[in-house]
N, C-alpha and C positions, 0 to 999 in steps of 0.2 A: 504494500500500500504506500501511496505517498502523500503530501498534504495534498490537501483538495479531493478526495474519495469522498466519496456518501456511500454509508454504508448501514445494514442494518444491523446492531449491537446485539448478539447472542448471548443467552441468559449467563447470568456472573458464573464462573469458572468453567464453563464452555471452552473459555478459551481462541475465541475468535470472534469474526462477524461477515457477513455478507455482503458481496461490494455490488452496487448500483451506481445506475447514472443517476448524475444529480437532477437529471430531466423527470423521474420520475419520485412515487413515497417512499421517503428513507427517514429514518428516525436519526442519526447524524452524520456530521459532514468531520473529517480529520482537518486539525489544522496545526500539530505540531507532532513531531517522533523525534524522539531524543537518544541520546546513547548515553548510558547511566555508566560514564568511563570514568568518573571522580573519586569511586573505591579503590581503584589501583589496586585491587586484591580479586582472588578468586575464587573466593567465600563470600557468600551470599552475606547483605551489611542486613538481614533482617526486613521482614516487610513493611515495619514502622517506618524505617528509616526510606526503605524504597519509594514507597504511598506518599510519604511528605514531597521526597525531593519531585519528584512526578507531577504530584498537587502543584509545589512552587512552581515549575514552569509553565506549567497549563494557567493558573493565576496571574501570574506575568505576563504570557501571550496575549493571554487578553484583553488583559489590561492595557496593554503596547496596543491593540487592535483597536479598542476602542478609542483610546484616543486620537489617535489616526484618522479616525473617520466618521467618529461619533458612536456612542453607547448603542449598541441595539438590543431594545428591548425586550423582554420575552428569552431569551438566550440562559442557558448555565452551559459546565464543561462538564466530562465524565471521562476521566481516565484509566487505562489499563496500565499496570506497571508488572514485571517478571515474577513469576516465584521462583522459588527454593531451587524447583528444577528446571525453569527456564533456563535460570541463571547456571545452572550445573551444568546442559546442552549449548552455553557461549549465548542465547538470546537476553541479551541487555537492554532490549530498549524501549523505552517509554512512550506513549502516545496517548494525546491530548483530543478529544472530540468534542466539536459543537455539537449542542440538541435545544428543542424547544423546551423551555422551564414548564409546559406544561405538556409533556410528552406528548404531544400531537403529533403526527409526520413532519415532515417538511418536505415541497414539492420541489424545489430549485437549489443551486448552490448557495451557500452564503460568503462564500468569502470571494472575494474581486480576484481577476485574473493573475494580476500583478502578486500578490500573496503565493503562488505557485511559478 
């Protein structure tokens, strides 16, 4: 996946989600993947610590986004970050997704071109 995906989010520890066009109902759109490369270790730092730093960025993002272009309203994020065994098979990475704060679908992209 890259940013800019719509996709629909498969139930918690599924483990994945389903990619769509942004042309059609998708429950969110990706707007940030990150590489959780700041433990320099290869021992898992804990899913506390994973979930924050994950959290911190997606809250940053959007934060960065919205001021850029103005707050839009109706939006929260909902992030995936590694477990124990992700992190054990080298998958480190973190990603950040838009969705409607009132889980409705969403029928179009949200984020502008230039963001990808």
């Amino acid at each position: 996946m890259s940013v800019g995906t719509c996709v629909d989010l498969l139930a918690p520890g599924s483990g994945g989600a389903i990619v769509l066009s942004c042309g059609v109902a998708h429950y969110a759109e990706l707007y940030r993947i990150e590489q959780l490369d700041v433990y320099q270790s290869a021992l898992y730092p804990g899913a506390i610590e994973v979930s924050d730093e994950v959290g911190n960025w997606c809250d940053d993002e959007l934060s960065a986004y919205e001021q850029g272009s103005g707050a839009v309203p109706g939006l929260r994020y909902h992030y995936i970050y590694p477990t124990a065994v992700n992190w054990a098979s080298g998958d480190t990475l973190g990603y950040c997704f838009l969705e409607a704060a009132s889980g409705e679908q969403l029928t179009d992209g949200l984020l502008p071109q230039s963001i990808y």
